[in-house]
C-alpha positions as CSV (number, residue, x, y, z in Angstrom):
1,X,-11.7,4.5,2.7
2,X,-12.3,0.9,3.4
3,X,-14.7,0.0,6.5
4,X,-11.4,-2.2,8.1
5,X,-8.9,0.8,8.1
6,X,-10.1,2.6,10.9
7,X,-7.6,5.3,11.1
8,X,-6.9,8.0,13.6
9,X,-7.2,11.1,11.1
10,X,-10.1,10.4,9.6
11,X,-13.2,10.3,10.8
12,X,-15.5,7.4,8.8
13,X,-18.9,9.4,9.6
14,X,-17.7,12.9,9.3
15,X,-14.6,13.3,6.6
16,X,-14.7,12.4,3.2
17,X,-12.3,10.5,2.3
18,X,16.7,6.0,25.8
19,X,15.6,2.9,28.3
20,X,14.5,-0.4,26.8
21,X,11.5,-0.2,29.3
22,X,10.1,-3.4,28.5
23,X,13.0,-5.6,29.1
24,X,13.9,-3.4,32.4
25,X,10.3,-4.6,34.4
26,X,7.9,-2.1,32.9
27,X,5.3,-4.2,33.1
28,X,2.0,-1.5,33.5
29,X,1.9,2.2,33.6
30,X,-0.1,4.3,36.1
31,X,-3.5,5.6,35.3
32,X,-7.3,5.7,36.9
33,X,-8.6,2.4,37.5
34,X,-9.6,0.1,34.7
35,X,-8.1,2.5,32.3
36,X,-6.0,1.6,28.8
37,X,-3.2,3.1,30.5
38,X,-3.2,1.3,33.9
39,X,-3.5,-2.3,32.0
40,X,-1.3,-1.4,29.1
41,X,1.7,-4.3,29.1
42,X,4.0,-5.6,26.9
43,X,7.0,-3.7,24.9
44,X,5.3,-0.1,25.1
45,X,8.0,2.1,25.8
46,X,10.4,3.6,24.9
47,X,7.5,4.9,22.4
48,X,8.8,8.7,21.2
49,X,6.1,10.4,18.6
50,X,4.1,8.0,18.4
51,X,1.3,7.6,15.2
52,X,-1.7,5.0,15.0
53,X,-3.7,2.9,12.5
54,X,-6.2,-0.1,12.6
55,X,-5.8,-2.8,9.7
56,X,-8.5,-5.4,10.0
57,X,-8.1,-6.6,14.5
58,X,-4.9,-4.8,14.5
59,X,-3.6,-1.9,15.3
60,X,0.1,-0.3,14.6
61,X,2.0,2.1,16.0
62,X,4.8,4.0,14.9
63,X,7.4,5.6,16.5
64,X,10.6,7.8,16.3
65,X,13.5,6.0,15.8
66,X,15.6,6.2,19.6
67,X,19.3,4.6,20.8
68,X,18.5,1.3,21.7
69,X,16.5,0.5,18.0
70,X,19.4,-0.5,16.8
71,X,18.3,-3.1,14.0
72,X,16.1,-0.4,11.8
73,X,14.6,3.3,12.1
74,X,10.6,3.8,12.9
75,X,9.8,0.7,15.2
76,X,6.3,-0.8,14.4
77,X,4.7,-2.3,17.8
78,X,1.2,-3.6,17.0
79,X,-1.9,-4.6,19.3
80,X,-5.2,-6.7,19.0
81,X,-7.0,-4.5,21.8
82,X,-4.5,-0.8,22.8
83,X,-3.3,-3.1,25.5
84,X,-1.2,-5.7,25.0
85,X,1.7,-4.8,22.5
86,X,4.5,-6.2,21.3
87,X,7.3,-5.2,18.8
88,X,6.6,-5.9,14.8
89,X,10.2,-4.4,13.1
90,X,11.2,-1.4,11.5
91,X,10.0,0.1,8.5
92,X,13.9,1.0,7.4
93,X,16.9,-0.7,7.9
94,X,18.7,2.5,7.1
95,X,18.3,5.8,6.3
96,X,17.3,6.9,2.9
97,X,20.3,7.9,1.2
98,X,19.0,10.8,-0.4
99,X,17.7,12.0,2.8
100,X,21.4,11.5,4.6
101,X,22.9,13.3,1.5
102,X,19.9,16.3,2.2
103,X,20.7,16.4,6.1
104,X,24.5,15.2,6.4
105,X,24.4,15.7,10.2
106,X,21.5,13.4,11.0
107,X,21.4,10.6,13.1
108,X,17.9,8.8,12.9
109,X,14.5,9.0,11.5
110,X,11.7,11.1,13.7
111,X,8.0,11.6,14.2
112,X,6.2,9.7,11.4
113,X,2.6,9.8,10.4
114,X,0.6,7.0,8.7
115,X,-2.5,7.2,6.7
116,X,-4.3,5.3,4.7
117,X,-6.2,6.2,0.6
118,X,-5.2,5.0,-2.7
119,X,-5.3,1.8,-1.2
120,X,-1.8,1.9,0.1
121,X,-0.7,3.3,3.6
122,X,1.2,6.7,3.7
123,X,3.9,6.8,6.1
124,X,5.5,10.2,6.5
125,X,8.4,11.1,8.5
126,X,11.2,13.5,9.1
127,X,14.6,13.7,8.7
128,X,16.8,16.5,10.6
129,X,19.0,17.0,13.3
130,X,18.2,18.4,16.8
131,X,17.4,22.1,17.0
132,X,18.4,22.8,13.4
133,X,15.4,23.4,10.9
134,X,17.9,22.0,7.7
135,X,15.2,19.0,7.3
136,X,13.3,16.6,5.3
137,X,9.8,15.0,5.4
138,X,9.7,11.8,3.4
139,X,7.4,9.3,2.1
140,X,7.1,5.5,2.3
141,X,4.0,3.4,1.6
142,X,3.3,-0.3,2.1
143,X,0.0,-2.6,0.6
144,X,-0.1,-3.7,3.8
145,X,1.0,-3.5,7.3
146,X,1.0,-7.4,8.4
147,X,4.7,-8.7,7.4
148,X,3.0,-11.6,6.7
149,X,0.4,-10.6,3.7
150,X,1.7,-11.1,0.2
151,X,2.9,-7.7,-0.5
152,X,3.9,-6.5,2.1
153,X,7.1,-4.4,1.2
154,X,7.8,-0.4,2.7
155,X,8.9,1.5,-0.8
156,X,10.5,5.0,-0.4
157,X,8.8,7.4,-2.0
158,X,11.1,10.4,-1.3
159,X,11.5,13.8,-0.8
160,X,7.6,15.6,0.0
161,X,8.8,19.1,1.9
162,X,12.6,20.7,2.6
163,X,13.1,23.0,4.7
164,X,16.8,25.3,4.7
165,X,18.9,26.9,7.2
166,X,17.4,30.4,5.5
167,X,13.6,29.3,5.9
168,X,11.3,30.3,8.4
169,X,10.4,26.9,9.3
170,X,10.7,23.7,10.1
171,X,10.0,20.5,7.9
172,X,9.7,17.6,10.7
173,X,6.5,16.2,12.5
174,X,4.3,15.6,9.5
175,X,0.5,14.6,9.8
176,X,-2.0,14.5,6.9
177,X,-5.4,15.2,6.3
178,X,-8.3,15.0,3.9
179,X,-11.0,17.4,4.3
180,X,-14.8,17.1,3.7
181,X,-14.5,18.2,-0.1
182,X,-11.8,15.6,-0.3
183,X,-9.1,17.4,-0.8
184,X,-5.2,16.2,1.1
185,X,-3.6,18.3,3.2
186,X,0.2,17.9,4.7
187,X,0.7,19.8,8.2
188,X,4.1,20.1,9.8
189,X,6.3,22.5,11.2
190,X,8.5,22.8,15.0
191,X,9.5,26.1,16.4
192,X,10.4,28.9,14.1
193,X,7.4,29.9,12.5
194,X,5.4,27.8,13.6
195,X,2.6,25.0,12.1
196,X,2.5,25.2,8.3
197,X,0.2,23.4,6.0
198,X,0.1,22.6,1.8
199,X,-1.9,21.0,-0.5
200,X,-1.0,17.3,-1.5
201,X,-1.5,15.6,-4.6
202,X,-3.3,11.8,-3.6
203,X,-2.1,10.3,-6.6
204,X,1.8,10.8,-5.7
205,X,1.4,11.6,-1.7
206,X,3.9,14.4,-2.6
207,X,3.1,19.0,-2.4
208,X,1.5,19.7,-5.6
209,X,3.7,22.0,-7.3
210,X,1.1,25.0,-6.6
211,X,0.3,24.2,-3.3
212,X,0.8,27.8,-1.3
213,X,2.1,27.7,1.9
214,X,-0.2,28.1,4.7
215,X,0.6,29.0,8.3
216,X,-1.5,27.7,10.7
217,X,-0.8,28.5,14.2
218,X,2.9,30.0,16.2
219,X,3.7,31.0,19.3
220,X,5.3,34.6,19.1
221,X,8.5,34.9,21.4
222,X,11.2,37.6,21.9
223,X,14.3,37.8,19.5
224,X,16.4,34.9,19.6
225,X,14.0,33.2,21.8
226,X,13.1,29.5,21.3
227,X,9.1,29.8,20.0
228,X,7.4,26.0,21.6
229,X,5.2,24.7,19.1
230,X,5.1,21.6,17.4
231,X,3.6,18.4,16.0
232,X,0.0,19.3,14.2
233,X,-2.5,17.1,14.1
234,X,-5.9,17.8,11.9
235,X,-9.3,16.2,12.6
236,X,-12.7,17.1,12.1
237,X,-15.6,16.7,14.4
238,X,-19.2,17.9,14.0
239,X,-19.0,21.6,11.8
240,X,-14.6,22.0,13.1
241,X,-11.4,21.2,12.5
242,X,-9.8,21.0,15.0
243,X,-5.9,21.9,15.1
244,X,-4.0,19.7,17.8
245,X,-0.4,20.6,19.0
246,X,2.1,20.5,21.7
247,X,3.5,23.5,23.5
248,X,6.9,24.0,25.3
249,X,9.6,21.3,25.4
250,X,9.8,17.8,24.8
251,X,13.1,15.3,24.9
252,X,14.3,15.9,28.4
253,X,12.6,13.4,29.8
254,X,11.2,14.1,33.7
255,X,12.2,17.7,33.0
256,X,10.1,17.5,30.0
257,X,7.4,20.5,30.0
258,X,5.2,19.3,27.0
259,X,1.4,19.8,26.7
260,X,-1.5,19.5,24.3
261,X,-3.4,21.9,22.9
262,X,-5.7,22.8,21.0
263,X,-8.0,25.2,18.2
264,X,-10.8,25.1,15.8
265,X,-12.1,26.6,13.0
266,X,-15.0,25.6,10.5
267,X,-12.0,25.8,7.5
268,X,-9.3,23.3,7.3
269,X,-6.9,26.5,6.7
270,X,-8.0,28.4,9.6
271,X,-7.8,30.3,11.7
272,X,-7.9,28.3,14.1
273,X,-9.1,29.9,17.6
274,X,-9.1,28.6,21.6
275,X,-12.0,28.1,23.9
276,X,-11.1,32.1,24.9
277,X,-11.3,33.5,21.2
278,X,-7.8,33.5,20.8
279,X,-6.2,32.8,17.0
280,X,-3.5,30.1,17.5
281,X,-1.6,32.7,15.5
282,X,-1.3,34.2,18.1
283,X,-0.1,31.9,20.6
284,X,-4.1,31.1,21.5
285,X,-4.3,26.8,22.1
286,X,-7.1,25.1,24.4
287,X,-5.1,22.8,27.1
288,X,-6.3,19.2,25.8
289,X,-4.1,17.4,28.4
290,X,-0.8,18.0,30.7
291,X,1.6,15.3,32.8
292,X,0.9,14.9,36.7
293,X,3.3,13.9,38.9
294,X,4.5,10.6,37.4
295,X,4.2,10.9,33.7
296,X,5.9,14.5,32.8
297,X,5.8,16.0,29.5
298,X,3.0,14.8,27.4
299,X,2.9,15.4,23.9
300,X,3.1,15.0,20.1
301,X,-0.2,13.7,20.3
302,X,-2.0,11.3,17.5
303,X,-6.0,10.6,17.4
304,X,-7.9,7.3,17.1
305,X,-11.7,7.2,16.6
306,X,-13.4,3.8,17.2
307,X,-16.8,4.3,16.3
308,X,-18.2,6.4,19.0
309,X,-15.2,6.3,21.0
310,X,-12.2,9.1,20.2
311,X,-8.3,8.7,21.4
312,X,-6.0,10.6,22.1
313,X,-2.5,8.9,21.4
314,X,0.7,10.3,23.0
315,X,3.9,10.2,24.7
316,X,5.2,11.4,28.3
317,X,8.0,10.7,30.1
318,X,8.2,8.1,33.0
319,X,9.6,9.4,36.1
320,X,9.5,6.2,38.0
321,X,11.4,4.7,35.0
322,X,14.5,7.3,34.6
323,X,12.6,9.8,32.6
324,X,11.9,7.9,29.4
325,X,8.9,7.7,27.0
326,X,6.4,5.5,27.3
327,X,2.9,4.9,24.9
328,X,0.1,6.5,26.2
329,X,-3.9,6.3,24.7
330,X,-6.5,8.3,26.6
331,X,-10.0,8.7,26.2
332,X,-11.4,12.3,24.9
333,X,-14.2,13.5,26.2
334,X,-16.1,16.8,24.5
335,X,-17.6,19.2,26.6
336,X,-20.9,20.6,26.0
337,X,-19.4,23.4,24.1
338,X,-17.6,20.9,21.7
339,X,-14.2,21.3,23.5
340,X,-11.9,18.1,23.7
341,X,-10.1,17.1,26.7
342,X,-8.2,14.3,28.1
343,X,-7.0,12.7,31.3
344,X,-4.1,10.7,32.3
């Protein structure tokens, strides 16, 4: 990994390896004094599942694709300092056609991850539509992420995991890791059976053909009841990984009840337990962060580590601004007992 890509899933010292907000007066977003999140300006929201990367003195975001992105699919907004952002295109001006022939019913482009080895960036992302688990995860990669670099051109890779109306779960929210031995690892999975993880093959970014399928974490609900867990995110900190993922519901903006949480274990595979000895199995997940009064909802949370500083990157919904999502980046603290948490 390159000393300039300081990217959200991998940490350098410890791994190897809606609302058109801004236009409508947004112009800051609530938060403690001093805060990213009380200075943050510019075209911020509406930010949905939102993924993060530095290249060089910038950082990008990307974000699921929502109504009023209506030149391209996974907006790119990028920043000199997680303050000030402003819009930098789309990384599709459609969708993949194989991926509309796969999910004939879909209407956008959600949740994509972004990573960076083989010296190219990794941007994975899901195609399906809303509460059906017939869905895709894709792959695009780029040389670069400034539109301005020689090279710079996003190049569809294709299919990476399917999931059926027959399967026990869900192929959206992607997010990949590499683990101290080096090894790639894809994580994904919403509702049904929960958070699922396979090996990946770094020289093609796709499942190697015998990658076994791992489950990770689920929440265990009566028949025919919806089962709340989504959007995995992998790090590792000191001798964990830690397991990040949102609980409950997300996309009805002030009525959204999203939260993060959290598990660890000292293998990438699991288990993965809570601060109460409970196997996220099992339903078990540390609370990491929840909305207050104004911002409802927060979840699908990405991680940024700047040198000694970690990030926790989100979304939550804005009820001074009709309920829609805006960016959010929060410091984490650790407690003594290596526990992450975060404030609004």
């Amino acid at each position: 990994m390159r000393a300039d890509h300081a990217q959200f899933k991998v940490a350098r010292r410890e791994f190897v390896g809606g609302v058109l907000l801004a236009a409508a007066g947004l112009g800051r977003a609530a938060a403690g004094p001093g805060s990213i999140n009380a200075r943050m300006q510019g075209d911020f929201a509406p930010v949905h599942d939102p993924c993060i990367i530095r290249q060089g003195e910038k950082y990008y975001v990307f974000s699921t694709s929502v109504k009023t992105d209506t030149a391209g699919f996974i907006a790119c907004r990028r920043s000199g300092d997680l303050v000030t952002w402003e819009r930098d295109g789309f990384v599709f001006d459609q969708i993949p056609e194989w991926a509309r022939e796969a999910v004939p019913r879909t209407k956008g482009i959600w949740a994509p991850d972004i990573s960076f080895f083989n010296d190219l960036y990794h941007l994975y992302y899901s195609v399906s539509s809303f509460g059906s688990n017939h869905s895709v995860i894709g792959l695009a990669t780029n040389k670069t992420l400034d539109r301005k670099a020689p090279g710079f051109e996003w190049v569809d890779r294709g299919l990476v995991i399917q999931s059926r109306m027959h399967d026990r779960f869900n192929a959206i929210d992607p997010n990949l890791c590499v683990d101290r031995e080096g090894r790639h690892w894809l994580s994904w999975g919403s509702f049904w059976d929960g958070i699922k993880m396979a090996r990946i093959d770094p020289a093609t970014g796709k499942r190697l053909d015998t990658a076994e399928l791992i489950s990770l974490a689920s929440r265990p609900a009566p028949r025919g009841e919806p089962s709340p867990i989504e959007a995995p995110f992998v790090i590792a900190r000191g001798d964990y990984y830690y397991l990040f993922a949102s609980f409950d519901f997300c996309c009805r903006g002030a009525k959204s009840t999203y939260f993060v949480v959290c598990g660890r274990s000292k293998e990438v595979t699991g288990p993965y337990i809570d601060v109460n000895g409970r196997a996220m199995l099992e339903g078990g997940g540390s609370i990491v962060i929840q909305g207050d009064a104004r911002f409802k909802g927060t979840g699908h949370s990405a991680y940024l580590r700047e040198g000694e500083r970690d990030y926790l990157v989100y979304h939550a919904y804005d009820v001074e601004h009709a309920g829609a999502p805006a960016l959010r980046i929060s410091p984490v603290y650790w407690t003594p007992d290596g526990w992450p948490r975060a404030q609004l």
